[in-house]
C-alpha positions in Angstrom: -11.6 130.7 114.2 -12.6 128.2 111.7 -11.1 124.4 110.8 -9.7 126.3 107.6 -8.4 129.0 109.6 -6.6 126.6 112.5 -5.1 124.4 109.7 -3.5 127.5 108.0 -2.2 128.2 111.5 -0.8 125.2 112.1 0.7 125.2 108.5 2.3 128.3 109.2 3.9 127.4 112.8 5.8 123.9 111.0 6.5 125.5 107.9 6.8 129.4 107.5 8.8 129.0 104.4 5.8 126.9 103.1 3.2 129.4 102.6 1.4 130.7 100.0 0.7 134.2 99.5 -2.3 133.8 99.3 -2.6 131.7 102.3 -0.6 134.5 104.1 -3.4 137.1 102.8 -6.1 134.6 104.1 -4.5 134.1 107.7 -4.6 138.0 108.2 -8.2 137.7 107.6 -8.9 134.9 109.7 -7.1 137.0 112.9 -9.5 140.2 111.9 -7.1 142.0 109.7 -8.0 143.9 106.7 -6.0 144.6 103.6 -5.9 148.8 103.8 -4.3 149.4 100.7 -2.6 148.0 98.2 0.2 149.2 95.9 2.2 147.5 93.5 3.3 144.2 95.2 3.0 145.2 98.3 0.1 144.7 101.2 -0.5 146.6 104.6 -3.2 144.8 106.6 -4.4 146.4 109.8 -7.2 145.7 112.4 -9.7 147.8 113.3 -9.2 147.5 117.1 -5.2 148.5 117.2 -4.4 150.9 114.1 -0.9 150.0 115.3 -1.1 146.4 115.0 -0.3 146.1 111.4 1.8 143.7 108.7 3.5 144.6 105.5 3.1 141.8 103.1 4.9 140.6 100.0 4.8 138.6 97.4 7.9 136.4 97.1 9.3 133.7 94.2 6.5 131.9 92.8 3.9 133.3 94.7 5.5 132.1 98.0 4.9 134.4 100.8 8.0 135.7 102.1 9.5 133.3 105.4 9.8 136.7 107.6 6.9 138.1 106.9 5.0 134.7 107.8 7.1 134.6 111.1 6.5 138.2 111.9 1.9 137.5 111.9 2.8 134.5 114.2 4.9 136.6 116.8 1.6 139.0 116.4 -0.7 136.5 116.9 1.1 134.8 119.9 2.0 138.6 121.4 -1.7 139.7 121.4 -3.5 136.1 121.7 -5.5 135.9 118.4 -5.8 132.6 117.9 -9.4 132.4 118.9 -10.3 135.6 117.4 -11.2 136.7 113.7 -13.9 135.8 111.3 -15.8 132.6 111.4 
């Protein structure tokens, strides 16, 4: 996992209701997810590895990424010990 990749982590752990969607979008990539489709304002990202490891994403207010949503990746990431994994 990159620098970039641990700091969003960390962001994400102090603050879930600090995130940017976009930052949301990037932290699924950085733990190997993919965005699978896309419709209207909603994301489903998936890995590869575990078609049943997946995450609906939404954009909130402002381009916020939605509090639950951001709480839902950690509890994936801490459930299946991701932290180390994804792109570089």
């Amino acid at each position: 996992m990159t620098k970039r990749c641990r700091e969003l982590l960390a962001k994400a752990r102090q603050h879930p209701s600090g995130l940017r969607f976009a930052e949301l979008c990037r932290l699924c990539e950085c733990i190997g997810m993919a965005c699978v489709r896309s419709r209207g304002s909603h994301r489903i990202y998936r890995r590869e590895s575990a078609p049943v490891f997946s995450l609906s994403a939404q954009e909130g207010k402002n381009g916020e990424a939605k509090p639950y949503q951001v709480r839902e990746l950690l509890e994936l990431v801490d459930l299946h010990g991701l932290e180390g994994e994804g792109t570089p």
